[in-house]
C-alpha positions in Angstrom: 0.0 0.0 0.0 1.3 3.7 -0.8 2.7 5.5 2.2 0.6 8.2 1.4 -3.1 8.7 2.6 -5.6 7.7 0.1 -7.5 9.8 -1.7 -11.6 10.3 -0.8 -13.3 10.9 -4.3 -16.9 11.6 -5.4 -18.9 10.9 -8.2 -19.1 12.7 -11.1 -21.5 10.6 -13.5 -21.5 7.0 -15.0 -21.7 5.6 -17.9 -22.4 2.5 -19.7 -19.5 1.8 -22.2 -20.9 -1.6 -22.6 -23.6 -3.8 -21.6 -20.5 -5.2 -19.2 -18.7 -2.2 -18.9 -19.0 0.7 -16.8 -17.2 3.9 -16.4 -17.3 6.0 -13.4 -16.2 9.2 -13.2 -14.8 10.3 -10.2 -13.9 14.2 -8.4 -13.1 16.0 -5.6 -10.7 18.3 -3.8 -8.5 15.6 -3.2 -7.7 15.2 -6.8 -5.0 18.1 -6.8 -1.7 17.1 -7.7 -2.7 13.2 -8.3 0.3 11.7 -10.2 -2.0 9.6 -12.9 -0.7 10.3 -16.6 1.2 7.3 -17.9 0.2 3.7 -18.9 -1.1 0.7 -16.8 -1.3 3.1 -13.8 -2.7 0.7 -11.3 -4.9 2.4 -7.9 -6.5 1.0 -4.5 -10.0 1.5 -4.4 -11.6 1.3 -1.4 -14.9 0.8 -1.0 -17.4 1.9 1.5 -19.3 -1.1 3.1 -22.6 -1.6 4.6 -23.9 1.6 7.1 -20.8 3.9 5.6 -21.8 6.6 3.6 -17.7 7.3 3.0 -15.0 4.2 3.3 -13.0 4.2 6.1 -9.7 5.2 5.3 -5.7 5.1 6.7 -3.6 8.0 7.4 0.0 7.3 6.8 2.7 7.4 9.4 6.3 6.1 9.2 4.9 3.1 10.7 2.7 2.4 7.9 -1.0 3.0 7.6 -3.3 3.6 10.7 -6.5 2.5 10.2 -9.4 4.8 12.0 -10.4 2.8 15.1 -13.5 1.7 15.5 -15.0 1.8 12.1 -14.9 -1.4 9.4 -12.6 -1.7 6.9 -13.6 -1.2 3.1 -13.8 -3.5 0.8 -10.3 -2.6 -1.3 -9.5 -4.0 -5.2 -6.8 -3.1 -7.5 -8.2 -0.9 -11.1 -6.4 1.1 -13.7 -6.7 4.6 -14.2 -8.4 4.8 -17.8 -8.6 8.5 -18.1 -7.1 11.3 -15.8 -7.5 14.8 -16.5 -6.6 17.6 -14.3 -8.2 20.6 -16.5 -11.3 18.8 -16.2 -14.2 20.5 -14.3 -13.4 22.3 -11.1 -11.6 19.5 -9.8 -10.4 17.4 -12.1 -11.7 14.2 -13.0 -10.4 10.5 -13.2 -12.0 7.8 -14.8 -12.4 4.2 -13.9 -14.0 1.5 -15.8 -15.9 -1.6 -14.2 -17.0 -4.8 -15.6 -19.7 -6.1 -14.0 -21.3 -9.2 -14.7 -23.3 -10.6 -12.3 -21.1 -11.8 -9.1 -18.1 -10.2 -9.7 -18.5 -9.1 -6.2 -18.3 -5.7 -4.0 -16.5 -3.0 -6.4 -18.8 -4.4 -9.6 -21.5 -3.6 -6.9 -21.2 -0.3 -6.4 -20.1 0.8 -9.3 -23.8 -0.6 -10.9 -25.7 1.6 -8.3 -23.2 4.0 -7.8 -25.0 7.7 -7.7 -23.6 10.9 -8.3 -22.1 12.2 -4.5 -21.2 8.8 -3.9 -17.7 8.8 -2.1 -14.9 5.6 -2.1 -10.7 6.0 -1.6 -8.3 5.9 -3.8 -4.8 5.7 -3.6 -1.8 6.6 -5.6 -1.2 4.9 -8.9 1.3 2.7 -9.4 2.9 1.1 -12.7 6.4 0.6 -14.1 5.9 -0.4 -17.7 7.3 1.8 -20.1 7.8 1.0 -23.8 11.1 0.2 -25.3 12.4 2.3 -27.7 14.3 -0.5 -29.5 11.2 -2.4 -30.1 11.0 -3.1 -34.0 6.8 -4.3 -33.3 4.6 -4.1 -30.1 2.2 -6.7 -29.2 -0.6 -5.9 -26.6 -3.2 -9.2 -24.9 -5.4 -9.3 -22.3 -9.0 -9.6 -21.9 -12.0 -7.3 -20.5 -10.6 -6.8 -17.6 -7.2 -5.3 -18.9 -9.0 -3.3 -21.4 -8.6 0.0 -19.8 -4.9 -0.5 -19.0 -5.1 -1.8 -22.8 -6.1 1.8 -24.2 -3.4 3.5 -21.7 -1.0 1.5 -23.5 -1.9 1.7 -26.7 -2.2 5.1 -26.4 1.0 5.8 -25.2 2.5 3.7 -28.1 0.2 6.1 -30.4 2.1 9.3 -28.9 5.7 7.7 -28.6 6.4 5.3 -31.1 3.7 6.0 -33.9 6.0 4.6 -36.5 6.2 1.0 -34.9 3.5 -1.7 -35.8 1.2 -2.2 -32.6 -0.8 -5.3 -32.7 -3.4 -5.8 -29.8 -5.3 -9.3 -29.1 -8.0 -8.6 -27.0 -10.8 -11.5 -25.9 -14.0 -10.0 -25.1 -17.6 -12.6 -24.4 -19.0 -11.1 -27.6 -18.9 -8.3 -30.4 -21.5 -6.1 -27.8 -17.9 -6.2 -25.9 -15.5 -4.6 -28.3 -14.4 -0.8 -27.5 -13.4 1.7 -30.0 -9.6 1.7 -28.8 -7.0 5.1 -29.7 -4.3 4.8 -31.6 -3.3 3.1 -35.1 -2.8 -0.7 -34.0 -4.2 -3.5 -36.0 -6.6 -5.2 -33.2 -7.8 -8.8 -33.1 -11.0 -9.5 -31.3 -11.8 -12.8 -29.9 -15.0 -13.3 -29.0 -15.7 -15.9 -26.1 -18.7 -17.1 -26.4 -19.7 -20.3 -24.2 -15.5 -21.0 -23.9 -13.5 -21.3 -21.0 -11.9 -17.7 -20.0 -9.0 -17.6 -21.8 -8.8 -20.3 -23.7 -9.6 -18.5 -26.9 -7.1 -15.8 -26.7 -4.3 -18.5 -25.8 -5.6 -20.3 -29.4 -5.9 -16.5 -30.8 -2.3 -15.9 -29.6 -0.4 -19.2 -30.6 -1.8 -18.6 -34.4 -1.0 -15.0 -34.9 1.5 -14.2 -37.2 4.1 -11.9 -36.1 6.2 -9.7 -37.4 10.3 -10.4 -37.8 12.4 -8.3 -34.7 12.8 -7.1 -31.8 9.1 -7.3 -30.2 8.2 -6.2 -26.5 4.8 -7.6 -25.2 2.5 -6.3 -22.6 -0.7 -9.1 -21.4 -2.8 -9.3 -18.5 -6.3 -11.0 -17.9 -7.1 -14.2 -16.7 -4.1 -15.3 -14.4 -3.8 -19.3 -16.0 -4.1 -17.7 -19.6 -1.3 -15.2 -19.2 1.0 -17.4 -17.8 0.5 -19.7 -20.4 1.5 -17.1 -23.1 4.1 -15.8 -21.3 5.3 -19.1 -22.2 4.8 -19.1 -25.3 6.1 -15.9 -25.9 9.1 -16.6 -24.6 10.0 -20.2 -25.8 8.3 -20.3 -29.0 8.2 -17.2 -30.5 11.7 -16.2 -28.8 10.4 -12.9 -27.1 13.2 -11.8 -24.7 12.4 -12.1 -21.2 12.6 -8.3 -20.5 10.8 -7.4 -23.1 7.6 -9.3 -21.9 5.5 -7.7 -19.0 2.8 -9.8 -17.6 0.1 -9.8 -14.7 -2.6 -12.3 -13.7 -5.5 -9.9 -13.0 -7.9 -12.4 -11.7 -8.5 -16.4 -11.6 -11.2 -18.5 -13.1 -10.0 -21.7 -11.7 
């Protein structure tokens, strides 16, 4: 966790991006001076629980976070920043997008009925991935989940390195799914359907053709899936092993 406090937000609107998808916009005085341009920047949310109107919260000390006594702890999960902009409103305003099918538990919760005033904490972003400037083609994989780090990256290969081929795999549950993403890369949807998660973007992955060079990857999602490419990447297609970043964002089995 950050050694600085987190952050207590409010909302600023929703909106559906998809019938999976949504996007929360979020405000607030605390917003001054948050560090969240770059790609894959990764935050704490933490969520109010039941009888809190705002999340408890823990100051920082040298000691590590205090937690306020007496009062429950949130519910916390890890998102990416998909869209911060200082300049906008009075505040600023930092997006966030949810999917939320049905049991994907307390953040997918609020986010579905969360109302405009509605307050949860957010920490400072983290992230360390940073494209290489030797990279001859880019590769980009994940799933729903990863699709708003997805955008950040792709967009930041769209600004830095616009002249280097920038292929994205993305698996979504169906063509409802699929996003209008920024930049110029050539992207592959796989759709789903009644498959295990993952399994078609490992097939997708394994029969991509791929361009001669120096290649650096970036691939999160489903947590069995992107280990298996990482695999892949690096013993069959001969990716070097600094060049490939990859997270597990969340288990299906």
């Amino acid at each position: 966790m950050s050694t600085t406090a987190p952050r207590l937000l409010q909302v600023a609107r929703t909106e559906r991006i998809t019938p999976a998808m949504i996007r929360v916009t979020l405000t607030g005085e605390e917003l001054a001076d948050f560090p969240g341009h770059g790609p894959d920047r990764r935050i704490k949310m933490f969520f109010p629980v039941e009888g809190q109107e705002r999340p408890a919260v823990p100051r920082a000390s040298t000691g590590g976070p205090v937690w306020p006594a007496g009062e429950a702890r949130p519910a916390i999960r890890t998102y990416t920043v998909r869209r911060f902009s200082p300049d906008a409103g009075e505040h600023g305003e930092l997006d966030v997008d949810f999917v939320v099918h049905a049991g994907h538990g307390p953040a997918a919760a609020w986010a579905t009925t969360a109302a405009p005033g509605a307050w949860v904490g957010v920490s400072e972003p983290g992230g360390r991935w940073e494209p290489d400037p030797d990279a001859e083609h880019h590769l980009v994989i994940g799933d729903e989940s990863a699709l708003p780090a997805v955008a950040t990256v792709l967009e930041t290969l769209a600004a830095d390195h616009p002249a280097v081929p920038v292929r994205a795999v993305i698996e979504v549950a169906d063509a409802g799914e699929e996003q209008r993403l920024p930049g110029a890369a050539v992207v592959d949807w796989v759709h789903r359907g009644d498959a295990p998660a993952g399994t078609p973007l490992v097939e997708a992955v394994r029969a991509a053709t791929l361009p001669d060079g120096r290649g650096q990857a970036w691939l999160s999602g489903e947590s069995a899936a992107v280990k298996e490419l990482r695999g892949h990447l690096l013993t069959d297609r001969g990716f070097d092993r600094r060049a490939v970043y990859a997270t597990g964002y969340w288990r299906a089995r």
